[in-house]
Wavefront OBJ file of the C-alpha trace (Angstrom):
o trace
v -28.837 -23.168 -34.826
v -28.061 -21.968 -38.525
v -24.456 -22.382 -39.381
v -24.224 -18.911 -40.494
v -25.494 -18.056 -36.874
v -22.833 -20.092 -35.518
v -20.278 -18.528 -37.447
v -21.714 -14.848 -36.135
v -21.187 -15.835 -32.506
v -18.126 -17.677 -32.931
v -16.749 -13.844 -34.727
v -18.628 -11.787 -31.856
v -16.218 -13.701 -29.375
v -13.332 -13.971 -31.294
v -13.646 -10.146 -31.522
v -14.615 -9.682 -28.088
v -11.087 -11.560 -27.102
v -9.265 -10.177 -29.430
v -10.418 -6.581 -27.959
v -10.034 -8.225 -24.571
v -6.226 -8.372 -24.888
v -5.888 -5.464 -26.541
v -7.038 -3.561 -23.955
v -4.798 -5.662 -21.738
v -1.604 -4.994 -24.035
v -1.820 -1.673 -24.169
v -2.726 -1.275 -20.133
v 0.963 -2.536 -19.410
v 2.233 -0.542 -21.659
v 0.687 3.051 -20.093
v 1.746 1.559 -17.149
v 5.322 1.607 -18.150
v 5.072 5.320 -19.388
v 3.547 6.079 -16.288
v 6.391 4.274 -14.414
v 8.955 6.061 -15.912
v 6.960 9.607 -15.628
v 6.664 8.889 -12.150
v 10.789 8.214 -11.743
v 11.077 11.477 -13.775
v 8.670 13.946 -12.558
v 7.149 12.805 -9.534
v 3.977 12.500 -10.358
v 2.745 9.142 -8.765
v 1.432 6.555 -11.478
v -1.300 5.716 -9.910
v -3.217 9.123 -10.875
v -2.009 8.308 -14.814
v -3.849 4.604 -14.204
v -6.462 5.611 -12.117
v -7.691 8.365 -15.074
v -6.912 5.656 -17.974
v -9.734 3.405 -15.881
v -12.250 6.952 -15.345
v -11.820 6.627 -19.490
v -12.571 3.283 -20.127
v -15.088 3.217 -17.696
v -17.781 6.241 -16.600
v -16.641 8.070 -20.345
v -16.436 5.827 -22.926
v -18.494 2.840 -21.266
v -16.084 0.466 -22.996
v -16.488 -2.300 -20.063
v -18.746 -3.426 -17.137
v -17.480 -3.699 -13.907
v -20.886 -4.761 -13.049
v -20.248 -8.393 -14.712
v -17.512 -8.539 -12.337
v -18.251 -8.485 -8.740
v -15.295 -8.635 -6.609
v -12.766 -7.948 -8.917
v -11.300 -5.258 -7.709
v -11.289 -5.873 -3.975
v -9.330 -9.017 -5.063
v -6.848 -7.459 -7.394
v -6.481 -4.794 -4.113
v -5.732 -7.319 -1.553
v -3.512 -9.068 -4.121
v -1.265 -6.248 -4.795
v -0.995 -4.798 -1.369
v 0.246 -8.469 -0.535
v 3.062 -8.012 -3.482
v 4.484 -4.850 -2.284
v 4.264 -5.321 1.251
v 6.890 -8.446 0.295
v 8.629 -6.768 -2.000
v 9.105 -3.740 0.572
v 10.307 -6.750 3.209
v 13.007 -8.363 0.806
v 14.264 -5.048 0.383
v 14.856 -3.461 4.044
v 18.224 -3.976 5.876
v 17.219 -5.653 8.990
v 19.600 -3.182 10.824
v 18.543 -0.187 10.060
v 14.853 -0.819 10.266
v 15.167 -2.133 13.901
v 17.472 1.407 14.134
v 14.258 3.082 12.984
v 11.500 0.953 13.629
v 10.543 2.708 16.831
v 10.236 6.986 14.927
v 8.409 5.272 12.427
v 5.658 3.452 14.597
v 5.598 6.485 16.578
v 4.742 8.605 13.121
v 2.468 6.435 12.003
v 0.344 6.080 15.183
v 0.543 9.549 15.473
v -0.642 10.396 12.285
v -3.045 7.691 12.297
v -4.955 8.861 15.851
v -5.061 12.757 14.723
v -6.864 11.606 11.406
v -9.232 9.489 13.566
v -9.938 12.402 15.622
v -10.344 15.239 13.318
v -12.312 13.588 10.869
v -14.818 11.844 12.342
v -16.589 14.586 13.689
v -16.148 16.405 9.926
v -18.062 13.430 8.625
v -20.324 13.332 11.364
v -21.608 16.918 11.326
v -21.444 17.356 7.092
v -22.392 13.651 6.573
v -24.747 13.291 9.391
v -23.541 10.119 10.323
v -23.621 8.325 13.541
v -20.438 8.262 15.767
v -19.530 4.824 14.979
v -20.154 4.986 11.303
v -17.949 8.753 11.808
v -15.102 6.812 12.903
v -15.863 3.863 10.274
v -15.162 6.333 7.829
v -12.260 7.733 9.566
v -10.428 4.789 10.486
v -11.037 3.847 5.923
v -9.020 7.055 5.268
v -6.994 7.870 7.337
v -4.193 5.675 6.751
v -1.590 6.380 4.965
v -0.889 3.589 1.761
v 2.579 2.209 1.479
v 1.032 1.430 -1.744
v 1.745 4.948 -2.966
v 4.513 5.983 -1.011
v 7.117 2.935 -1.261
v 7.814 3.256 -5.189
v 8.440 6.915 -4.856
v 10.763 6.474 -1.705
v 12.015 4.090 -3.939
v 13.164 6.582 -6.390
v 14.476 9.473 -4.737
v 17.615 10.338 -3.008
v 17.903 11.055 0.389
v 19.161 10.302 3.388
v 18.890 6.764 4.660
v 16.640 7.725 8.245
v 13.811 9.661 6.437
v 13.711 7.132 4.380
v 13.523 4.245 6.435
v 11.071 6.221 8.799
v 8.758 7.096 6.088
v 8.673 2.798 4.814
v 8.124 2.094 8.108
v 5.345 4.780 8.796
v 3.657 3.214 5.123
v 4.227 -0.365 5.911
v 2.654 -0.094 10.542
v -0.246 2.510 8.845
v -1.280 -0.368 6.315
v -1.774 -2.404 9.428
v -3.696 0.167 11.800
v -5.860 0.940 9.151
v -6.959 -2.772 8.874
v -6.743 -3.506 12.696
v -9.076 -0.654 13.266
v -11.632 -1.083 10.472
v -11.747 -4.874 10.776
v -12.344 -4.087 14.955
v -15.326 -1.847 14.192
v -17.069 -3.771 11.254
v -17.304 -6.737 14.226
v -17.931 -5.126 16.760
v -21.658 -4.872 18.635
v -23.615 -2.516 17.662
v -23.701 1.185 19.030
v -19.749 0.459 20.539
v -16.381 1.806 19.870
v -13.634 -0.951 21.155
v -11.251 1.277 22.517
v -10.036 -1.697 24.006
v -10.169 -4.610 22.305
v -8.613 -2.475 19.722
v -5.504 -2.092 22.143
v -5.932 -5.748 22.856
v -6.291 -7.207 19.482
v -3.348 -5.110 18.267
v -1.042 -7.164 20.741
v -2.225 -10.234 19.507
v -2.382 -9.399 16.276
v 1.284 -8.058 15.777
v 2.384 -11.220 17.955
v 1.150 -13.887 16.078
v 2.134 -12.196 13.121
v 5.857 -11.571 13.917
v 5.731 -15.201 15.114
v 4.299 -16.784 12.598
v 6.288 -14.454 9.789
v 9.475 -14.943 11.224
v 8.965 -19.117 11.251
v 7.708 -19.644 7.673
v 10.533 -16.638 6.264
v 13.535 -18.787 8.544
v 12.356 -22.370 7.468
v 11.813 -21.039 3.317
v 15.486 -19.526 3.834
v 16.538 -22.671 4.824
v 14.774 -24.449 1.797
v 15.536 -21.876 -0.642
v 19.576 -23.028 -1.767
v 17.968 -26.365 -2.096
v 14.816 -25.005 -4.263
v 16.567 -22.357 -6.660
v 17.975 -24.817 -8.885
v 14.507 -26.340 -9.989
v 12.084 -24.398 -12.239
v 9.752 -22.153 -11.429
v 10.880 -22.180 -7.370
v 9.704 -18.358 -7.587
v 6.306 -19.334 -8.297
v 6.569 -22.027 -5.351
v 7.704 -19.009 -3.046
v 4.614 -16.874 -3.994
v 2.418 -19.958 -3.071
v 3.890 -20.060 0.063
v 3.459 -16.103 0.908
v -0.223 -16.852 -0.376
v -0.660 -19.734 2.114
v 0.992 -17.629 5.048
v -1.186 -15.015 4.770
v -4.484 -17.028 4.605
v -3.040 -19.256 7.493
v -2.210 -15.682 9.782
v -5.748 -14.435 8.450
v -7.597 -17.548 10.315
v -5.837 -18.159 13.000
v -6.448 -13.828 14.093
v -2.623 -12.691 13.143
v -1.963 -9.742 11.181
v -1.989 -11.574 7.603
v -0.316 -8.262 6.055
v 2.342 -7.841 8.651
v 3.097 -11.456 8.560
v 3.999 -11.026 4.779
v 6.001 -7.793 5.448
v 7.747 -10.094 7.895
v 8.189 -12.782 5.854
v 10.023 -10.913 3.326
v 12.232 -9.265 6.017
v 13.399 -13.003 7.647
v 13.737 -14.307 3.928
v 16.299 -11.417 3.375
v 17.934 -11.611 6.668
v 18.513 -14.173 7.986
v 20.840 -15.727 5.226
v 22.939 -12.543 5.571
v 23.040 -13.588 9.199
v 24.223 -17.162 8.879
v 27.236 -15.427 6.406
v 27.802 -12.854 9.432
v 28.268 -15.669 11.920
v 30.310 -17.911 9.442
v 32.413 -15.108 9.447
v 32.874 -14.554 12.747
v 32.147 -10.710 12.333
v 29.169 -11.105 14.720
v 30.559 -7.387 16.091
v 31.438 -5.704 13.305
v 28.644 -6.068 10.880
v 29.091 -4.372 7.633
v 26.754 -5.057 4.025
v 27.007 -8.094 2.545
v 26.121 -8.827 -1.459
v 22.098 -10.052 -1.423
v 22.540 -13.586 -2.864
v 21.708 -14.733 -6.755
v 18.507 -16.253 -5.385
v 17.549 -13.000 -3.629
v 18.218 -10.870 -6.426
v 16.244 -12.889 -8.799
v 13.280 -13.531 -6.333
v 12.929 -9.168 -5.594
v 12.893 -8.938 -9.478
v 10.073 -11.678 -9.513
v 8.061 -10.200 -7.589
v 8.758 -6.518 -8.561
v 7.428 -7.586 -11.884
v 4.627 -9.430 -10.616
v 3.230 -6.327 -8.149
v 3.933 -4.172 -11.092
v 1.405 -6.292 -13.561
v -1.233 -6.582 -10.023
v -1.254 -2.860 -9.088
v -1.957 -1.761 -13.178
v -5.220 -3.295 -13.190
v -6.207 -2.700 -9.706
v -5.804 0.931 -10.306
v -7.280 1.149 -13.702
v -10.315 -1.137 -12.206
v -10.708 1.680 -9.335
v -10.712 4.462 -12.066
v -13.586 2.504 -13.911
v -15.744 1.183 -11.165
v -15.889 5.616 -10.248
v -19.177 7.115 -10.280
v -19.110 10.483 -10.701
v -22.904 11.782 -9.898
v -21.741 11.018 -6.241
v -18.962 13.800 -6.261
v -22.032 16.303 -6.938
v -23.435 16.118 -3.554
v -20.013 15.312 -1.891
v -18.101 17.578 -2.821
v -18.135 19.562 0.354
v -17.741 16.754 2.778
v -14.701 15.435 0.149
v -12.468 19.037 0.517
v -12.900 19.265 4.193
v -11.835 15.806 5.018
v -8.592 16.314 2.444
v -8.352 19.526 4.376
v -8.499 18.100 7.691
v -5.901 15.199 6.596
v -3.454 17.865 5.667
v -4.126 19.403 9.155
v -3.912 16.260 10.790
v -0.409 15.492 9.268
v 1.088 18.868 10.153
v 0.183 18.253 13.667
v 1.437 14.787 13.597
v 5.107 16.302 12.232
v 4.721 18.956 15.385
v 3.837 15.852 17.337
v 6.952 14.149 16.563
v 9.249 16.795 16.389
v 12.183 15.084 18.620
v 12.386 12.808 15.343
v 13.150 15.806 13.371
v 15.478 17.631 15.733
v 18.187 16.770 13.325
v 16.710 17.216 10.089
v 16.855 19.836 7.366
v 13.438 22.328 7.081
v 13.166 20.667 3.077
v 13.411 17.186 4.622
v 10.558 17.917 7.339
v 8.420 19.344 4.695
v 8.943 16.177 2.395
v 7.478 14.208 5.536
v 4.525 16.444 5.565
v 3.421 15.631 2.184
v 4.708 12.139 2.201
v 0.817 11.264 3.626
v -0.667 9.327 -0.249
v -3.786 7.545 0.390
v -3.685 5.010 -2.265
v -4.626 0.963 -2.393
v -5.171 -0.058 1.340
v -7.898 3.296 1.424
v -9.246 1.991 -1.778
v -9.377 -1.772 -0.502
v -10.703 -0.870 2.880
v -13.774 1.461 1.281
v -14.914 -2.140 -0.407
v -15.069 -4.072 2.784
v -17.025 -1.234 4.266
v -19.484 -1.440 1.816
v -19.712 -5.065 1.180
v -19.850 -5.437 5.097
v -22.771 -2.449 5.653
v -24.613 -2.243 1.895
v -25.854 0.745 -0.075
v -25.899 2.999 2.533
v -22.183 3.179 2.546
v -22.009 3.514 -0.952
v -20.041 7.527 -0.608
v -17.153 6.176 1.112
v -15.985 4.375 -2.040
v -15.966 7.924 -4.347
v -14.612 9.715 -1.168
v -11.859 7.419 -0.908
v -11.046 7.682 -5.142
v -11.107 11.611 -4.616
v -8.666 11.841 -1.077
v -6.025 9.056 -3.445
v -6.596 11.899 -6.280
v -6.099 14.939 -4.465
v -3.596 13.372 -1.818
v -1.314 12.445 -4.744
v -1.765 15.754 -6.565
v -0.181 16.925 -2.772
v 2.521 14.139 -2.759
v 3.687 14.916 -6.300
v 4.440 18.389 -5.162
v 6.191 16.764 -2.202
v 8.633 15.084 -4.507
v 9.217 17.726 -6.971
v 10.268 19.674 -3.688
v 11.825 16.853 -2.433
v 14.420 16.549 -5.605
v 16.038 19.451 -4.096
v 17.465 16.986 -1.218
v 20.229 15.881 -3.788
v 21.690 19.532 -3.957
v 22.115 20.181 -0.645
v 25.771 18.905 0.516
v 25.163 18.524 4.109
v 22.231 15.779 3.912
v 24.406 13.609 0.865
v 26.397 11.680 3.772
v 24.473 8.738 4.006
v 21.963 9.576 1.241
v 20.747 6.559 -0.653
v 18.724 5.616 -3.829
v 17.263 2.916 -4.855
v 17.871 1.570 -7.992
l 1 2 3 4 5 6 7 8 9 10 11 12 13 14 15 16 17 18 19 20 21 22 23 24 25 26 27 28 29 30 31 32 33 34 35 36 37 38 39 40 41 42 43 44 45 46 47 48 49 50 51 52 53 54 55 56 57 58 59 60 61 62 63 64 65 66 67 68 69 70 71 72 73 74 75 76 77 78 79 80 81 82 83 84 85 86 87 88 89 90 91 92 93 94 95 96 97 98 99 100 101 102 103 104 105 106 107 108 109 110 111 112 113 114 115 116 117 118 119 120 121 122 123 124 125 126 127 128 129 130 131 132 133 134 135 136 137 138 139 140 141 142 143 144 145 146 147 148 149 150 151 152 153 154 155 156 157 158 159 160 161 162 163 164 165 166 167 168 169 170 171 172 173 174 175 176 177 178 179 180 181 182 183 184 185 186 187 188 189 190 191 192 193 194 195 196 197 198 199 200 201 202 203 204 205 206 207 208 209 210 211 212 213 214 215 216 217 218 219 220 221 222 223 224 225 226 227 228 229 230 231 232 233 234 235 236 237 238 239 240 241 242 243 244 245 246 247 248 249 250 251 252 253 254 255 256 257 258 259 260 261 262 263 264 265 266 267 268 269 270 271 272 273 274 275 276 277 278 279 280 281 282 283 284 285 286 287 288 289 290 291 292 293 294 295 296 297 298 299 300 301 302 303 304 305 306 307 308 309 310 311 312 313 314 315 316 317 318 319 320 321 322 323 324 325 326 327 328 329 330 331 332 333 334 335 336 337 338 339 340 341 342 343 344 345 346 347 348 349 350 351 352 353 354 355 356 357 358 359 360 361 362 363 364 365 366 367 368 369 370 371 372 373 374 375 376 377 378 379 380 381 382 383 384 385 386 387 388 389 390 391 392 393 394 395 396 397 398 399 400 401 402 403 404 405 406 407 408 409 410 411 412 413 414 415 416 417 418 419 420 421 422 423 424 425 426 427 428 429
């Protein structure tokens, strides 16, 4: 090859990198607007990074997904793993075994009225089978603690909605897998009520076992670790090999890192209680240096993972689908908003005590957001072409969902001016 020629290629890629981490530069730094937007307004940022990848993508053609198969689905699962640890390093083990019980109950509830209300929407408009009906169902109808866990994050209310609604996002991230992964295995032309039932015991018992284990052995290894560089790395490693261990051995691999995180937390705040001797008379405790910096690690870390998963979704979008779907796409969001103001009628003995603004920041506390997104992949990748609509319908019920949910919030900031729901209000920082 000519020289010059040489020199040509050797510019095409230098400006192809040099594009490459432009793109990437100024990604983080929309993210970071939208961040702050989000703490500001309540407008969730994954709508700001989800239209950034519609512009780089389907308008402007700047990149093809196409080159990169599997991307995204890997960029989902790795995220979802992030916050679901991050969300476990940050709950008081007290007060989510206080609420743990209201917010399986929401979520199941939720979960089953979704099942049931759209599948037969999907099956009549779509005119699907009833096991593809509740395929699709089972994708979105979960709510995704990817959404809702940085807003309850930011806003200021009182500590039991806000513990309910984690623990509704973090048990709906696992129904929606249980379920999905249950009916892409099972034989053909069945629904396993059953092994459903059945595999969700197993599942959520190897899980807590397994979680609880690896969390109390890496809190006893951490105080030796945390003087040596890079032990936050190390940690990740280990979450990584915990949930690909749970994963083959038929646990929960999700749960198990949401447990993980919780026992990592925990349990050294429960060796100081003991010390103490204060075993009856618990009361908060300082998080340690090495917790502090390891929740800031990995804040950081699902911040950077969650960017380009959600600007990947926006990009991979094809819109030509949304022309024929559009009818089938506003009756399921329809039917989800139905479905969620039964499940708050359902569950009203959780509410007995609650203020009307509170109950109506639960109703619209429902996002559908990374799991939905992650879950619409495997379908396809699992059944082929014909499944292809279930990825757009899933992009449009995250859009429209969290169009609903930023109304929720803007309501919602009207919790901090009400006197009577301030005792025992909390924010996160």
């Amino acid at each position: 090859m000519p020289a010059a020629a040489v020199t040509a290629a050797q510019w095409s890629v230098a400006l192809d990198l040099t594009f490459f981490f432009g793109v990437l530069g100024g990604l983080l730094v929309l993210a970071f607007l939208a961040n702050l937007l989000a703490r500001k307004t309540g407008l969730p940022d994954v709508l700001v990074l989800m239209a950034t990848g519609v512009l780089i993508g389907p308008v402007l053609h700047l990149i093809n997904l196409t080159q990169y198969p599997g991307l995204r689905a890997g960029f989902g699962t790795l995220a979802l793993i992030l916050i679901l640890l991050e969300a476990g390093l940050e709950l008081d083990l007290r007060q989510l075994l206080k609420y743990l019980p209201a917010g399986i109950l929401l979520a199941a509830v939720s979960y089953a009225l979704c099942l049931l209300l759209i599948a037969p929407v999907t099956h009549r408009l779509l005119g699907l089978s009833w096991r593809d009906a509740i395929l699709v169902a089972a994708v979105l109808g979960g709510v995704s603690a990817s959404v809702s866990l940085p807003v309850l994050q930011t806003m200021r209310m009182r500590t039991s909605l806000r513990m309910i609604l984690t623990v509704e996002g973090a048990m709906a991230d696992i129904f929606s897998v249980l379920t999905v992964t249950s009916l892409l295995h099972a034989p053909a032309g069945t629904v396993p009520v059953g092994s459903l039932l059945g595999g969700l015991a197993m599942k959520l018992g190897i899980s807590v076992v397994l979680g609880i284990a690896v969390g109390a052995g890496w809190a006893v290894l951490l105080p030796r670790l945390s003087d040596r560089s890079f032990w936050q790395v190390l940690t990740f490693g280990a979450v990584l090999v915990l949930f690909a261990v749970t994963d083959a051995v038929g646990g929960g691999d999700l749960l198990a890192v949401l447990i993980f995180g919780l026992a990592l937390a925990n349990l050294p705040l429960a060796r100081r209680y003991l010390a103490s001797g204060n075993v009856w008379q618990l009361r908060y405790v300082k998080p340690t240096e090495e917790q502090t910096q390891l929740l800031a690690f990995h804040a950081e870390l699902s911040f950077l993972v969650r960017t380009f998963f959600f600007v990947l979704v926006g990009m991979d979008i094809e819109f030509s689908g949304f022309a024929t779907e559009w009818k089938p796409i506003v009756a399921v969001v329809l039917v989800v908003l139905l479905a969620r103001g039964f499940a708050i009628l359902a569950t009203r003995l959780l509410w007995r005590d609650s203020h009307p603004l509170e109950r109506e920041l639960a109703f619209w506390m429902h996002p559908r957001g990374l799991i939905t997104v992650v879950l619409a992949l495997r379908v396809v990748n699992v059944r082929g072409a014909s499944m292809n609509f279930l990825v757009d319908m899933a992009f449009a019920l995250v859009l429209l969902n969290g169009l609903g949910m930023t109304v929720g919030t803007v309501r919602g900031q009207r919790l901090a001016s009400i006197p009577e729901l301030q005792e025992g209000a909390s924010e996160a920082q």
